[in-house]
C-alpha positions in Angstrom: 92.3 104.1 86.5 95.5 102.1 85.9 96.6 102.7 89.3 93.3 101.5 90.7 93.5 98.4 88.8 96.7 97.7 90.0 95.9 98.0 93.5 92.8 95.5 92.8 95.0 93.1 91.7 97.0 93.1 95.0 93.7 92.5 96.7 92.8 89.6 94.9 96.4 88.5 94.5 96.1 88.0 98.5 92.9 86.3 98.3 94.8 83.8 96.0 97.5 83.6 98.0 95.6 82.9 101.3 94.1 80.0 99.7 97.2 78.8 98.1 98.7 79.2 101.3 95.9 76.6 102.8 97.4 73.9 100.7 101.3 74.5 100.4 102.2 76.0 103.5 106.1 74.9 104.8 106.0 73.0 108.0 110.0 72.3 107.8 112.1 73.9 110.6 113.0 77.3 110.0 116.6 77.8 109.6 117.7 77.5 113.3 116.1 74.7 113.6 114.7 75.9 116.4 111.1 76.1 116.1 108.8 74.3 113.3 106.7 77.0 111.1 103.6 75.2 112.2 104.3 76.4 115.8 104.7 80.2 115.1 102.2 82.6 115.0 100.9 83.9 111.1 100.9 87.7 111.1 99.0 89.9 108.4 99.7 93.3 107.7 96.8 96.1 106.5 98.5 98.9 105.0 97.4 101.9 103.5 96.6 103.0 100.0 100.1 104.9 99.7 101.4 101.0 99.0 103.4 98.1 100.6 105.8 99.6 97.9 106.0 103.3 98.7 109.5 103.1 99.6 109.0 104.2 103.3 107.0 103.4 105.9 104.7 100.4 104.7 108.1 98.8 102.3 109.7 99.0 105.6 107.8 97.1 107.6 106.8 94.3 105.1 110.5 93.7 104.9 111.2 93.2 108.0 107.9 90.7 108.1 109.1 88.9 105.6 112.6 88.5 106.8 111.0 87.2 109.8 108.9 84.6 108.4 111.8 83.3 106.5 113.6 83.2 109.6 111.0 80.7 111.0 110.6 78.9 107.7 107.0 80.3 106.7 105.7 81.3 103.5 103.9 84.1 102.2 100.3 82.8 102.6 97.3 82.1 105.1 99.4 79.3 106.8 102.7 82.2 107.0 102.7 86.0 106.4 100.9 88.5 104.4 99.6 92.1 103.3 96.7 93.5 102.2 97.3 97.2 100.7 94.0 99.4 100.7 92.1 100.8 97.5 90.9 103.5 99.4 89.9 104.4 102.9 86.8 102.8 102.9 88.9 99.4 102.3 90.7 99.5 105.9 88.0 97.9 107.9 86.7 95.2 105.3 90.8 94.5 105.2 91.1 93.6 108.9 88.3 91.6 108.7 89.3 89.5 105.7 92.8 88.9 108.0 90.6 88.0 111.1 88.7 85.7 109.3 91.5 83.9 107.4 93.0 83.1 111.1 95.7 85.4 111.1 96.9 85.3 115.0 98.2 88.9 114.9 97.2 91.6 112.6 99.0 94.9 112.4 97.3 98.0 111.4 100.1 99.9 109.5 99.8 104.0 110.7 96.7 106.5 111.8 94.8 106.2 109.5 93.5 102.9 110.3 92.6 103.9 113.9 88.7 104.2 113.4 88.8 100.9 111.5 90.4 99.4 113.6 88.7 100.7 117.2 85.4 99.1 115.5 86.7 95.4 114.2 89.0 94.6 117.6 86.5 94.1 119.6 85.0 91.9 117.0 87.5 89.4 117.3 88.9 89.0 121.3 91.3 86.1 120.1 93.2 87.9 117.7 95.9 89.6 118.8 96.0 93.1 117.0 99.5 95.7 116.7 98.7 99.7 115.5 101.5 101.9 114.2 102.1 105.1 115.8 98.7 105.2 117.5 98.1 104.8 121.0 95.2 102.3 122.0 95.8 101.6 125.8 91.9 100.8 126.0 91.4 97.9 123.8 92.9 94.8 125.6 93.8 92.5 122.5 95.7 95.7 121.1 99.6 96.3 121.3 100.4 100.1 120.7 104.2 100.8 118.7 105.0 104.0 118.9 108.2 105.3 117.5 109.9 108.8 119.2 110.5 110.1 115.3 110.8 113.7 117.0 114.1 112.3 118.2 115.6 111.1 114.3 114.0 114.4 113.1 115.8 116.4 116.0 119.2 114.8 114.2 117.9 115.2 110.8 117.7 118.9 111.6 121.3 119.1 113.1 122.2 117.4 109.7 120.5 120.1 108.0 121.3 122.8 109.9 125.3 122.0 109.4 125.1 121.4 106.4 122.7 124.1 104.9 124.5 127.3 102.9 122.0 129.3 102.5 120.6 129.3 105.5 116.9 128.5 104.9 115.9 124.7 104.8 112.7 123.0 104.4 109.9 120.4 106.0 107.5 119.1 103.7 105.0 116.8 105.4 102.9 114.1 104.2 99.3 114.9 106.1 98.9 116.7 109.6 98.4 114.2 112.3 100.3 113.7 116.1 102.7 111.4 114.2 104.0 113.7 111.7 103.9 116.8 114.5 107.0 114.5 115.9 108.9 114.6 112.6 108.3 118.4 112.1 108.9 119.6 115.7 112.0 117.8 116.0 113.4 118.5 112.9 112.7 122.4 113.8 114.2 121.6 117.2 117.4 119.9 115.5 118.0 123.0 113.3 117.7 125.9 115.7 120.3 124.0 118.5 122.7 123.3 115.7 122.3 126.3 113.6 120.0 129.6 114.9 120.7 131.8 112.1 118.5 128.9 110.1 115.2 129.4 108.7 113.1 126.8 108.2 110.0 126.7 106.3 106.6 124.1 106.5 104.3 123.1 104.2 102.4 120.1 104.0 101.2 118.2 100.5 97.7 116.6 102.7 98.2 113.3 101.4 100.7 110.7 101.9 100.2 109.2 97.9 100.3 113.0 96.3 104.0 113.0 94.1 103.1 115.3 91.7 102.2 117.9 94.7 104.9 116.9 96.8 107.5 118.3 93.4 105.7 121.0 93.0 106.0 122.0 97.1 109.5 121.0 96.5 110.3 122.9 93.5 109.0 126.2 95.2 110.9 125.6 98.5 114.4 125.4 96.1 113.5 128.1 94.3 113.1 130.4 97.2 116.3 129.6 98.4 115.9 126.3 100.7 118.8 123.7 99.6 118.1 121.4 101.9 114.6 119.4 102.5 113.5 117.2 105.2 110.5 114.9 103.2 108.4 112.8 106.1 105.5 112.6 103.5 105.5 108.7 102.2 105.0 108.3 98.1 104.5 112.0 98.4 108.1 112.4 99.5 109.1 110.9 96.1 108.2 113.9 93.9 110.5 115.8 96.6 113.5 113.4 95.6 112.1 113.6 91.8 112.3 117.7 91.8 115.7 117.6 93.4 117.2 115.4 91.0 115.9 117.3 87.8 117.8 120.4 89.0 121.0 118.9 89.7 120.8 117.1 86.5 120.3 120.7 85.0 122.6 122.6 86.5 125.0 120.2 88.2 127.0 122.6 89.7 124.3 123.5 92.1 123.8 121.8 95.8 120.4 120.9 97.0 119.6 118.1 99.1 116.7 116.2 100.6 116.8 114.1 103.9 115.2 110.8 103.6 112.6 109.0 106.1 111.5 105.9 107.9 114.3 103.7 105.8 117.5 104.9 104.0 116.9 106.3 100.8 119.9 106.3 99.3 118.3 104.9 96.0 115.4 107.3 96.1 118.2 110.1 95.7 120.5 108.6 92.7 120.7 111.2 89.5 123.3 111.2 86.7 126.6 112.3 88.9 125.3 111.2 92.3 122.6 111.6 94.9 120.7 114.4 96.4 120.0 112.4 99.2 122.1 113.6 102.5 121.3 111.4 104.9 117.9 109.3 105.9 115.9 108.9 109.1 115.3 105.4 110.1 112.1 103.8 111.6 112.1 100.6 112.3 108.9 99.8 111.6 110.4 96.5 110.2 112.5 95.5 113.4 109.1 96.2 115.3 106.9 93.8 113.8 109.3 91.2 114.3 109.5 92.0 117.9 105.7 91.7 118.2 105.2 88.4 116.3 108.1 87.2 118.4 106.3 88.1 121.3 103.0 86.6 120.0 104.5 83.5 119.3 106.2 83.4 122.5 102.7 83.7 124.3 103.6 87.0 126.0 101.8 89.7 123.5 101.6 92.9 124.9 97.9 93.8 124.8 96.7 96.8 125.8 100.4 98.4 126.5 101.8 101.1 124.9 105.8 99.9 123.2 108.1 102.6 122.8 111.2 102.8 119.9 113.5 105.5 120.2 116.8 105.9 119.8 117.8 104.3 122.9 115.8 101.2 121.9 117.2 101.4 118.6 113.4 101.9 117.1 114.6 104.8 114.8 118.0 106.1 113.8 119.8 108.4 111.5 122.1 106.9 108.5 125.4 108.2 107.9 124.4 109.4 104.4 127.0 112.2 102.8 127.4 114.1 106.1 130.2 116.0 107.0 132.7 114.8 109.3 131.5 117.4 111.7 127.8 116.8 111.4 129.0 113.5 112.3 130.2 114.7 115.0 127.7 116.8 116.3 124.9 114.6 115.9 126.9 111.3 117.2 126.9 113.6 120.6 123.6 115.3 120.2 122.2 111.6 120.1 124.6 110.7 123.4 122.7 113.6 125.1 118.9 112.0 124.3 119.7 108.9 124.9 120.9 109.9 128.5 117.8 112.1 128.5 119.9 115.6 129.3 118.0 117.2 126.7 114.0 116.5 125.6 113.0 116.5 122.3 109.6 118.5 121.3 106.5 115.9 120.1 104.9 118.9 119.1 105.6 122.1 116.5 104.9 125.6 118.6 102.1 127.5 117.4 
């Protein structure tokens, strides 16, 4: 019940906001002086319930929106930027609305989940210009699809693990099965087995991205059977993963496990008493995307109905240079080389 009443209070700390907003927006230049904030386009985000503060995807991208509207001299606000974050499911259409109707010129719908909602409230409002996450909605005119290749960070991530791994066995615990987490998982798999075939890696999903109590106890079975190093693409789930991993090394220090990070660096996420168990973290750029599509909003030219690709060749994702080897380094620097000059293709898919 706490945590629900949290999460009401963001909702009605935006409705607040949005009428704050109405009376104390900033119309100065933004810092450029390029463009006055009155002149830029407001974008609102929708995330889902695992939080504009799960430390991954959703924190990610309401960064880089706010480092964007600062840019242009906006405030948080109706007149500026904003977020709503979702109780529950049944939230995400009622949430685009509210944005629509507050005059947000582009609303982004962060992730999957949101797909249904927002397939039925688009159409309700032709004028507003609407952005999805890792869903691709070619069909709907007023609709920019971002779609980020994370089969090609995960394809790193798994050299990372596989040259770094002792034991041989490694793991993949995923938030909940959907086409966007089959890219992390089959190019993690992908990434091991090229850099290390002797490598077993096991899967297991917690089937919910908001789950940290399950994702530790997935975690603390994976370590137990052997696995010392764990690729987590499972949002506030993946949090339990970094909690389990920390507990051991904090009780027997002398003992190397690691987990692999996603969508920002998670360096933090990883700190324990004498270090981190983070290796290294996949980035998604979720953050440099939105500012690319309220850019292009502003600029008149938004991309509806088109289908925007980030991968590492656009710079959309990325691997961080973490605690890796020099010869992971290595490795992966020319694995990367050989993506971005497309000699090798990186599964979307796991094999069955």
């Amino acid at each position: 019940m706490k945590k629900q009443r949290s999460l009401s209070l963001i909702v009605v700390g935006l409705s607040v906001s949005l009428v704050l907003g109405a009376c104390g927006a900033n119309d100065s230049a933004n810092a450029s002086g390029s463009s006055d904030a009155s002149e830029v386009k407001t974008v609102g985000l929708v995330s889902d319930f695992s939080g504009i503060d799960d430390k991954s995807f959703n924190q990610a991208a309401w960064e880089g929106l706010q480092a964007w509207g600062k840019e242009h001299g906006m405030e948080k606000g109706i007149k500026g930027y904003d977020y709503i974050q979702a109780e529950s499911a049944s939230d995400y259409t009622m949430n685009l609305q509210t944005l629509s109707n507050n005059g947000f010129d582009t609303v982004v719908a962060m992730g999957f989940k949101l797909t249904e909602a927002l397939t039925d409230v688009a159409p309700e409002y032709p004028e507003t210009n609407f952005a999805i996450i890792d869903v691709e909605m070619p069909s709907m005119d007023n609709v920019a699809s971002l779609v980020f290749k994370d089969n090609e960070s995960a394809f790193l991530a798994g050299v990372a693990a596989g040259e770094t791994t002792i034991s041989n066995q490694v793991g993949f615990i995923g938030g909940q099965e959907s086409e966007a987490v089959d890219r992390f998982e089959a190019g993690f798999i992908q990434g091991v087995k090229m850099s290390n075939p002797e490598a077993e890696v096991r899967v297991e999903y917690v089937g919910s991205f908001a789950d940290s109590a399950k994702g530790k106890a997935i975690a603390a079975a994976m370590y137990t059977n052997g696995a010392d190093v764990i690729y987590q693409a499972a949002g506030d789930s993946g949090n339990g993963v970094f909690s389990e991993a920390k507990d051991r090394m904090n009780a027997k220090p002398n003992e190397k496990l690691w987990v692999i990070g996603a969508d920002r660096d998670q360096t933090e996420e990883g700190q324990y008493n004498d270090g981190s168990v983070t290796l290294t973290s996949t980035l998604k750029q979720t953050g440099n995307a939105i500012q690319d599509i309220a850019n292009r909003s502003a600029d008149g030219e938004f991309p509806g109905g088109e289908v925007l690709n980030y991968g590492l060749a656009e710079d959309g994702v990325g691997l961080t240079e973490g605690q890796l080897s020099e010869e992971a380094l290595k490795k992966i620097t020319e694995f990367k080389q050989q993506i971005i000059d497309e000699t090798i293709s990186i599964a979307e898919k796991p094999e069955n």
